[in-house]
N, C-alpha and C positions, 0 to 999 in steps of 0.2 A: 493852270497846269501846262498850256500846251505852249504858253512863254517861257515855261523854267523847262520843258525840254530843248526847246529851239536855243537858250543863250547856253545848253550844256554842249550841243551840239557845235556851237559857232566858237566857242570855248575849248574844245578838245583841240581844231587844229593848229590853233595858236600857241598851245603850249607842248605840243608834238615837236615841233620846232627845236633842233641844237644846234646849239651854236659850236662852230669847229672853229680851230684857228687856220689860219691860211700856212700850207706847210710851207712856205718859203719863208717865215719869222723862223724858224726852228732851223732851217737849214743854214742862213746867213749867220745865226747868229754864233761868233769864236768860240763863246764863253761856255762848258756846259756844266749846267745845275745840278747834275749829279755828283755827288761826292764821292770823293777818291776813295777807293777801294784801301779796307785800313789792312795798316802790315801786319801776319801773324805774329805774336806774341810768342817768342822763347820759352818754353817751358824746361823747366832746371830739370835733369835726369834724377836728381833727389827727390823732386815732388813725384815726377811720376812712379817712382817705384816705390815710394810711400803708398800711392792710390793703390797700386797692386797688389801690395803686401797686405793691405789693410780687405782687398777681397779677397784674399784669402787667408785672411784669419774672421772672416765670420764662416760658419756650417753652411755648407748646401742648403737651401729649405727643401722638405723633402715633402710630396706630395701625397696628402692623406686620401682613403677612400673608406667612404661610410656606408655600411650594408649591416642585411639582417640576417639571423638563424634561429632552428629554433633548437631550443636546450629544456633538458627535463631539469622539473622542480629542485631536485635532489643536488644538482650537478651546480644549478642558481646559487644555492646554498650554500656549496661548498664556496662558490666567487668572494658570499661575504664570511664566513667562514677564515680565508685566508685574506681577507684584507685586515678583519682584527688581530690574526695573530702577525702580520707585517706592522701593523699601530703598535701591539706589545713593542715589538722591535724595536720602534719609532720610525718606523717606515710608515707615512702617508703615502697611499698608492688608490689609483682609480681602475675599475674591472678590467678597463681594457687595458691599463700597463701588466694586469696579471696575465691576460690572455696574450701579450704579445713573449711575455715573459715564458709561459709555458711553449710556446713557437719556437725562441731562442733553443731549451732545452729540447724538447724533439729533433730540432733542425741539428741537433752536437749529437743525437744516438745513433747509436749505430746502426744497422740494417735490423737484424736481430730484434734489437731492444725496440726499435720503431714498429714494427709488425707485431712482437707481442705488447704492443700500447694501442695499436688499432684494433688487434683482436679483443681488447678487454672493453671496447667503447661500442656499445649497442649500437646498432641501425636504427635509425625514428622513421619515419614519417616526415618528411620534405612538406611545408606548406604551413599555413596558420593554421592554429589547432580552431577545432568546432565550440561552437558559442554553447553549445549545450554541456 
């Protein structure tokens, strides 16, 4: 053991050791190995207004946010309630396209019609309902 510390020992400074070039090879020498800087590339004003056109003909993505509320039984009901009469239609819809759907219509009433649509919506209880 006390041989295989001493040749790790006698081993580390020898490979500690870098080897540099001598900076006068680099200075004399005309030639340099770096490669010439390439020329930009012409782009046609028809591609680039293609790029542009082409962002903005996709939509914005718009950024969603996921939360919770709570809602009585009655009210759930009604959710799927009108998602079957939207299927009669042939309207495939999911809860939340109806709940944003009813957002749209609130957000079009008028002052009036919007306070008598809060007045008719009970106050709950804020918070997860008891296990019991």
């Amino acid at each position: 053991m006390a041989t295989a510390t001493a040749t790790r020992k006698t081993a580390a400074p020898s490979s500690a050791k870098k080897v540099t070039k001598p900076a006068s090879k680099t200075a004399t020498n005309p030639v340099s190995r770096k490669a010439p800087p390439k020329a930009a590339k012409a782009v046609s004003t028809s591609v680039a207004e293609d790029k542009n056109t082409k962002k903005k003909d996709k939509p914005e993505k718009v950024k969603v946010v996921r939360d919770s509320f709570t809602i009585p039984k009655t009210e759930y009901a009604q959710i799927a309630a009108l998602k079957k009469r939207a299927l009669g239609m042939g309207l495939a819809t999911k809860k939340s396209e109806l709940i944003r759907a009813g957002l749209l219509l609130l957000s079009q009433a008028s002052d009036p019609a919007l306070t008598k649509a809060l007045g008719n919506v009970p106050t709950l209880k804020t918070g997860r309902p008891s296990k019991a």
